[in-house]
VOGU-3710 file (C-alpha; in Angstrom, 3 decimals, decimal comma):
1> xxxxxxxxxx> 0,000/0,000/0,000  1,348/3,652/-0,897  0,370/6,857/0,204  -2,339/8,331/-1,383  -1,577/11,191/-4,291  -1,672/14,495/-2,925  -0,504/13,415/-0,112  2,924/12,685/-0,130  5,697/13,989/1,643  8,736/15,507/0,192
11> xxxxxxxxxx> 11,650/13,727/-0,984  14,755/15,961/0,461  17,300/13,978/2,213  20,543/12,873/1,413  23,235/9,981/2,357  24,208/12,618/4,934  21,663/13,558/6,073  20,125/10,789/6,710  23,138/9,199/8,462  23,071/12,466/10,741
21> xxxxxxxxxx> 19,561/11,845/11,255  20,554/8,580/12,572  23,183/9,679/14,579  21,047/12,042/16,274  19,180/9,274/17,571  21,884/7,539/18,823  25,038/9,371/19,640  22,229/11,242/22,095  20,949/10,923/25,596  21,260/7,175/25,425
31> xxxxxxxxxx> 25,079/6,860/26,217  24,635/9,414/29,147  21,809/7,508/30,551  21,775/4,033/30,001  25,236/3,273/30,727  24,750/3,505/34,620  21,470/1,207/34,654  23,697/-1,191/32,580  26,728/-1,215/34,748  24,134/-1,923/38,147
41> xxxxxxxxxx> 22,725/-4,997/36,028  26,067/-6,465/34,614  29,047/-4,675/36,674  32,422/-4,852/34,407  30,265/-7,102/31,972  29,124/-3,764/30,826  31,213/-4,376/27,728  29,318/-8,079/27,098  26,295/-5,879/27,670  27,476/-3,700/25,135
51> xxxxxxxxxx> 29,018/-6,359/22,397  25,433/-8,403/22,667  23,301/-5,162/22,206  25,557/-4,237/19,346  24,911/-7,713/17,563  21,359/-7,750/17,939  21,081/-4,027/16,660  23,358/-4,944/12,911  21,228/-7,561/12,658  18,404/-5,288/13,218
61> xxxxxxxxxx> 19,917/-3,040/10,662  20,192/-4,550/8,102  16,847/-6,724/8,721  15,260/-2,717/8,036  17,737/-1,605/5,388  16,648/-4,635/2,861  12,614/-3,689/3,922  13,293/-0,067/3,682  14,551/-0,500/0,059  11,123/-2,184/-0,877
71> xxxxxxxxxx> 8,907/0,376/1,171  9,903/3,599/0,604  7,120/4,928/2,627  6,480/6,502/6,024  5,744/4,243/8,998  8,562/2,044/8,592  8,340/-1,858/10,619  4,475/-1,110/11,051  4,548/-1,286/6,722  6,577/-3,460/6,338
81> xxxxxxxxxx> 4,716/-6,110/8,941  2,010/-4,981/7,263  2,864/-6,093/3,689  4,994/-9,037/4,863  3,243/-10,918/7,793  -0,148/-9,543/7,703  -2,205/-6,032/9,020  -1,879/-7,301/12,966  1,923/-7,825/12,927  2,464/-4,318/11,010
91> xxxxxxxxxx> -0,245/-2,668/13,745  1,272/-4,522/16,591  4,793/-2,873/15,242  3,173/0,259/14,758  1,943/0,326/18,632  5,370/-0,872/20,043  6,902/1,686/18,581  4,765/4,318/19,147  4,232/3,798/23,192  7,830/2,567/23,593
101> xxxxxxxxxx> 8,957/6,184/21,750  6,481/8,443/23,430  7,929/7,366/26,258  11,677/7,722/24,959  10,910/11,343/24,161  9,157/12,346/27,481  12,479/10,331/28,830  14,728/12,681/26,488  12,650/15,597/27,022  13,379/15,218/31,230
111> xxxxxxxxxx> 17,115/14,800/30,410  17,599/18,121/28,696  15,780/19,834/31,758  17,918/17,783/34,495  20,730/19,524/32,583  19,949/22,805/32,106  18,188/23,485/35,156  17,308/20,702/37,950  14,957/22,622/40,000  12,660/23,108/37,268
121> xxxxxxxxxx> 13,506/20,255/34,974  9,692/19,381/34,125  9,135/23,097/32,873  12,415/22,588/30,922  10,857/19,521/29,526  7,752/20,694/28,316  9,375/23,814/26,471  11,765/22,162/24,908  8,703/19,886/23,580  7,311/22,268/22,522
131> xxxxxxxxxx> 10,113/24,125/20,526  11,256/20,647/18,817  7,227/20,075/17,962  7,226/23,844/16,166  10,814/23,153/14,472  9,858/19,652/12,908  6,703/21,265/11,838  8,286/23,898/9,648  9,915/21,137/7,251  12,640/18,091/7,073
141> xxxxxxxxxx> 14,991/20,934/6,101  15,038/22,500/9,031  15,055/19,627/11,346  18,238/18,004/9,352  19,774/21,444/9,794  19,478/21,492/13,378  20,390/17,766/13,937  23,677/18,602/12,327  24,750/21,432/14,474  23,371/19,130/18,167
151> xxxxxxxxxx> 25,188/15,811/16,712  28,375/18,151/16,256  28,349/19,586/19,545  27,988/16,411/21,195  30,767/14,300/19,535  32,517/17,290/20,681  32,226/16,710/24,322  32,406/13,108/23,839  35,641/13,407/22,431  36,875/15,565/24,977
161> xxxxxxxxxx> 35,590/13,074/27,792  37,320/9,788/26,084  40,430/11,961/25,797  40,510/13,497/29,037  39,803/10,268/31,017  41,899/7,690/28,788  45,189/10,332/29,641  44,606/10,686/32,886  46,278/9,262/35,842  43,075/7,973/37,107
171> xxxxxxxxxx> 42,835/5,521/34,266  43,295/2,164/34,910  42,855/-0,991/32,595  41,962/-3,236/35,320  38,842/-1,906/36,006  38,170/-3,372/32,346  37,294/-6,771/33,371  35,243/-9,087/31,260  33,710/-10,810/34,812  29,940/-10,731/34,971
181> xxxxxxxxxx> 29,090/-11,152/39,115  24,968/-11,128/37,808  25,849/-14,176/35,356  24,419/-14,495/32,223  21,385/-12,794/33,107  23,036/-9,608/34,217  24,861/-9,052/30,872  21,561/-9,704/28,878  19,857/-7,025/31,272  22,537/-5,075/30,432
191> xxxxxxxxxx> 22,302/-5,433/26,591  18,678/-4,910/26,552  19,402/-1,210/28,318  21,717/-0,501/26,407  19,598/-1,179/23,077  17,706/1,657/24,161  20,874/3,661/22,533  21,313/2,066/19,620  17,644/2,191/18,319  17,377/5,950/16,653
201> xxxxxxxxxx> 18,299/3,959/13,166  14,962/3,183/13,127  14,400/6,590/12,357  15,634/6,603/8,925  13,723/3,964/8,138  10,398/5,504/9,120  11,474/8,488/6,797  11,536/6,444/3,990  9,116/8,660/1,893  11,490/12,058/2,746
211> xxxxxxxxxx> 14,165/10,889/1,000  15,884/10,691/-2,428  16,295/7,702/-4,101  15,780/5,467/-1,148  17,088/2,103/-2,230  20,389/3,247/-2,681  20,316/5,868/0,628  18,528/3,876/3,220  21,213/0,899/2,519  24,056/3,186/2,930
221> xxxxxxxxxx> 22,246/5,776/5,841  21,428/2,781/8,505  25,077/0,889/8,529  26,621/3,910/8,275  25,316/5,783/11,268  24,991/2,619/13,273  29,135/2,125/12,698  29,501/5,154/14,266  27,461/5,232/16,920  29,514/1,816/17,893
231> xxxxxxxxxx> 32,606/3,405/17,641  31,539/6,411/19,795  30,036/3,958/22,418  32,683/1,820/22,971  35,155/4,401/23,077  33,369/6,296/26,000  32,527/3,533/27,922  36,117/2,200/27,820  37,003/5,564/28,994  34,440/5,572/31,714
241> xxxxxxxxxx> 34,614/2,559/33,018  38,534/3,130/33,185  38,153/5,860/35,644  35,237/5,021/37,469  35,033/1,544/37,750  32,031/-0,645/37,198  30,476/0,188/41,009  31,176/4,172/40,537  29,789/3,993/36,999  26,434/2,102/38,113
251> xxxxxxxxxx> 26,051/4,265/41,510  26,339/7,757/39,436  23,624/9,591/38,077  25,760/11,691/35,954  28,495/9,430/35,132  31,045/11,347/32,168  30,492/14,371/34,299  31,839/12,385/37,407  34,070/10,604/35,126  35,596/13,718/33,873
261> xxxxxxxxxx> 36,053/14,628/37,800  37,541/12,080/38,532  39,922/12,130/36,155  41,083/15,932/37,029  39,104/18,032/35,193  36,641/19,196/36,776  35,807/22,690/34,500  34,793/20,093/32,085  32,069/19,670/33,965  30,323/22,112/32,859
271> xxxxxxxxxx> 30,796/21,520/28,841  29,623/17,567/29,433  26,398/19,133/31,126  25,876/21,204/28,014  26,521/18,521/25,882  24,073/16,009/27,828  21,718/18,655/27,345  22,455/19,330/23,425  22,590/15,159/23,219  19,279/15,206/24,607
281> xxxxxxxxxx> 17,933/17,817/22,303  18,931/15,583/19,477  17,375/12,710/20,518  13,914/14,025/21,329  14,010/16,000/17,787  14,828/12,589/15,821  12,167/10,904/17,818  9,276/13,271/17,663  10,254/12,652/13,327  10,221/9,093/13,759
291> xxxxxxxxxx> 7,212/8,701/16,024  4,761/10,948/14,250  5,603/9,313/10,695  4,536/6,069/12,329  1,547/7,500/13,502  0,957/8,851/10,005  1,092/5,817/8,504  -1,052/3,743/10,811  -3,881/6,781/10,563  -3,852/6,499/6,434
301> xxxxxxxxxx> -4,929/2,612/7,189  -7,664/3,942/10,283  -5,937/2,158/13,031  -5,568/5,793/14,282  -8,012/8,542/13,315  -7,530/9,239/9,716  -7,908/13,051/10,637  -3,915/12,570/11,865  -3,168/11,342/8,258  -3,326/15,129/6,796
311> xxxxxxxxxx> -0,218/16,443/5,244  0,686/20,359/5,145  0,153/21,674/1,784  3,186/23,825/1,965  5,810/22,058/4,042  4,535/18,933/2,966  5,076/17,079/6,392  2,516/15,454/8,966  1,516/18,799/10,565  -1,758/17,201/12,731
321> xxxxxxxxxx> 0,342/14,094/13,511  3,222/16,015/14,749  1,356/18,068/17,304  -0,747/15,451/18,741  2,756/13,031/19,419  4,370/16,953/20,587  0,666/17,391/22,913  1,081/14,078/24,220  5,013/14,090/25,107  4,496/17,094/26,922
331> xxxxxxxxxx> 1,818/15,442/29,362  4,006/12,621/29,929  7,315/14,989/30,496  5,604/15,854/33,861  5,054/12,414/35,095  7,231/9,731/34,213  10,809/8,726/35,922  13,677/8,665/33,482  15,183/5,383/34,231  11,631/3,258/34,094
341> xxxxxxxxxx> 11,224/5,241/30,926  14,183/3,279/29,388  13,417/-0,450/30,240  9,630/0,261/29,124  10,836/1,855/26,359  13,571/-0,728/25,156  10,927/-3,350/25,505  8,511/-2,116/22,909  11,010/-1,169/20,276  12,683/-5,117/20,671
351> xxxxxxxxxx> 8,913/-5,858/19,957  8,759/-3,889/16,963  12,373/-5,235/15,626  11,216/-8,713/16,283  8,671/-8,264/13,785  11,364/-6,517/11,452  13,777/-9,564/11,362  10,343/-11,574/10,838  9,444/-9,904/8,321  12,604/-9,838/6,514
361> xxxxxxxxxx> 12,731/-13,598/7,340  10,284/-13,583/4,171  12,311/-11,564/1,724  14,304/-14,203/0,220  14,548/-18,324/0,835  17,357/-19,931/1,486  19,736/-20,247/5,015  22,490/-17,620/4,281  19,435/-15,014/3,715  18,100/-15,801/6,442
371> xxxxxxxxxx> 20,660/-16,090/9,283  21,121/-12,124/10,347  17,062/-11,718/10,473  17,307/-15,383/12,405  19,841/-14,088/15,195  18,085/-10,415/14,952  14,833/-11,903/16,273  15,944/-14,493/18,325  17,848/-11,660/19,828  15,135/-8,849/20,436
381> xxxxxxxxxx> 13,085/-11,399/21,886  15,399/-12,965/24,603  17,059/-8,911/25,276  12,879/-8,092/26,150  12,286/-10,640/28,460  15,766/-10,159/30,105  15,003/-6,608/30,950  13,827/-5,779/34,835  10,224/-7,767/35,688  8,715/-3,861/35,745
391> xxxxxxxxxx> 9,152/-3,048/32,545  8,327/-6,376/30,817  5,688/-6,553/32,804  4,384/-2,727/31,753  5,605/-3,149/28,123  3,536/-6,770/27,774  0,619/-5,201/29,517  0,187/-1,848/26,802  0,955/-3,829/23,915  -2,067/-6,572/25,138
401> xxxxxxxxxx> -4,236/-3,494/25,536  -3,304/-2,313/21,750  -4,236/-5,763/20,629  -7,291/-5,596/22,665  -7,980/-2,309/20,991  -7,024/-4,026/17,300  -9,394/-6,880/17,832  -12,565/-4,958/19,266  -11,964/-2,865/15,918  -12,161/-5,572/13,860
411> xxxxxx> -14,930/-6,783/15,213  -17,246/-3,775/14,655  -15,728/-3,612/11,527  -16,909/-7,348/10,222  -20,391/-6,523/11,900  -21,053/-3,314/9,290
//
């Protein structure tokens, strides 16, 4: 199924910026965050953690670069479930991905006011919402401008922390031991934290319609900016963990910042703040893209209200979509708790991979094709169910409610 004519959106990205759209996802909020949650689970098996999230996210990748090549349309794992398993696995995509990155973004959107300005960090949240929801609503243009300059800035301060703490006299290489004191279990809690930073390739996928020639630049976008991301991750938790150890890492809230103490530098502190901030600001710009395309697509097909579906007539994006994902973030930004937002968050977007690799299970017969979308499920589905009992427990109980919702629908549907 396309979009209807008249209704599509425009066709303006590049390789580049795609790949910075990408990276704007990842190199964001996620390696400030989740690295602490993922050192209490696994301790210096952090880097397993990492190594096993890493795995299951190229598989991932290239599960959505092969779809994304075939489905050049907005909405990304929700079309191409739709086209390759059936409507329920595309809808039951589409509503991972959805609830799992509202969540994100209220997550992203409580970072950037921690930040900038603790004592009023839900305030913070909601305006910066609300400034994101007005810039993505002016064009793509605009947005991949902006995502340039925050993705800059940030692998800026990384750079500075991996630098500062890998030279200092703090450093030490013992404190990167392989041992895992949680076991097995520990490492896959770990790696299904730490997925949470790895997932913004989605988002070029879901922008499938916005840019040029798509076969060709979604294949080279998604391993691109995932590549880098992994370099940029390992690097800085190699650094970290150096200086902090895997107890100091998992006890800190702010853990480069203390890092970057710890090391000797302590007027850093300040930049790594910004840059948390800035990294944050990335994030929650690439989601509120990614999220409202999905929600585009699945109104077009009336799982959502079709009035969501409209498309500007002048900047030619999802204007009505955009501002209900933007109203709805900015609810949430008052409520929820950063951390829980994470493991609730990492377990609906393994959902909606799962049904990637499924669905790319179907592209082609034959055992070599199918090995990466083999491990790439297999994968998303044992990193969801290793995540803490809370969140799986959450996660399992929204997405039962959206196939509740799915079911009663087609019910008064076959009784017209």
């Amino acid at each position: 199924m396309t979009a209807r004519s008249g209704s599509e959106l425009r066709r303006t990205l590049g390789v580049g910026d795609a790949v910075v759209i990408g990276l704007g996802s990842m190199v964001g909020a996620g390696i400030f965050a989740a690295l602490a949650p993922a050192a209490q689970a696994a301790g210096p098996g952090l880097l397993l953690g990492l190594a096993a999230a890493a795995v299951v996210a190229y598989c991932n990748a290239m599960s959505s670069a092969r779809l994304a090549t075939l489905y050049p349309e907005s909405g990304g794992t929700y079309v191409y479930g739709r086209e390759r398993l059936g409507e329920f696995w595309g809808y039951l995509a589409g509503w991972a991905f959805v609830v799992g990155k509202t969540a994100s973004c209220a997550a992203m959107a409580l970072t950037v006011g921690t930040y900038l300005w603790p004592g009023q960090a839900h305030a913070v949240a909601v305006a910066a919402v609300v400034a994101l929801t007005a810039v993505n609503y002016g064009g793509m243009r605009k947005s991949a401008w902006l995502t340039r300059v925050i993705v800059a800035v940030v692998l800026a301060v990384l750079a500075s922390v991996v630098v500062v703490c890998l030279t200092s006299g703090q450093a030490d290489a013992a404190r990167l031991s392989f041992a895992a004191p949680g076991g097995t279990g520990g490492v896959l809690q770990a790696a299904g934290l730490l997925f949470f930073a790895f997932a913004g390739y989605a988002r070029i996928a879901t922008l499938g319609e916005e840019v040029r020639d798509p076969a060709r630049t979604v294949r080279r976008a998604i391993p691109l900016a995932l590549g880098i991301a992994l370099v940029v991750y390992v690097a800085v938790a190699v650094a970290v963990l150096s200086v902090l150890g895997a107890q100091g890492l998992g006890d800190s809230g702010a853990p480069l910042a203390d890092a970057v103490r710890s090391a000797g530098v302590p007027e850093l502190t300040p930049a790594v703040r910004v840059g948390a901030a800035a990294a944050a600001l990335g994030s929650l710009l690439a989601l509120i893209l990614g999220v409202s395309r999905t929600v585009l697509a699945m109104a077009r097909d009336r799982h959502l209200p079709g009035s969501l579906s409209a498309v500007h007539p002048r900047f030619r994006v999802p204007h009505r979509a955009e501002v209900a994902v933007g109203a709805v973030v900015a609810v949430l930004a008052a409520t929820v708790d950063v951390r829980g937002a994470i493991g609730f968050s990492s377990f609906g977007v393994l959902v909606y991979y799962a049904v990637a690799n499924a669905s790319a299970w179907t592209l082609r017969p034959g055992p070599v094709a199918r090995v990466l979308p083999a491990v790439g499920l297999a994968g998303c589905l044992v990193l969801a169910f290793s995540l803490p009992g809370t969140s799986v427990v959450l996660g399992a109980g929204v997405l039962a409610a959206g196939t509740a919702a799915y079911g009663v629908r087609r019910w008064r549907t076959a009784g017209r």
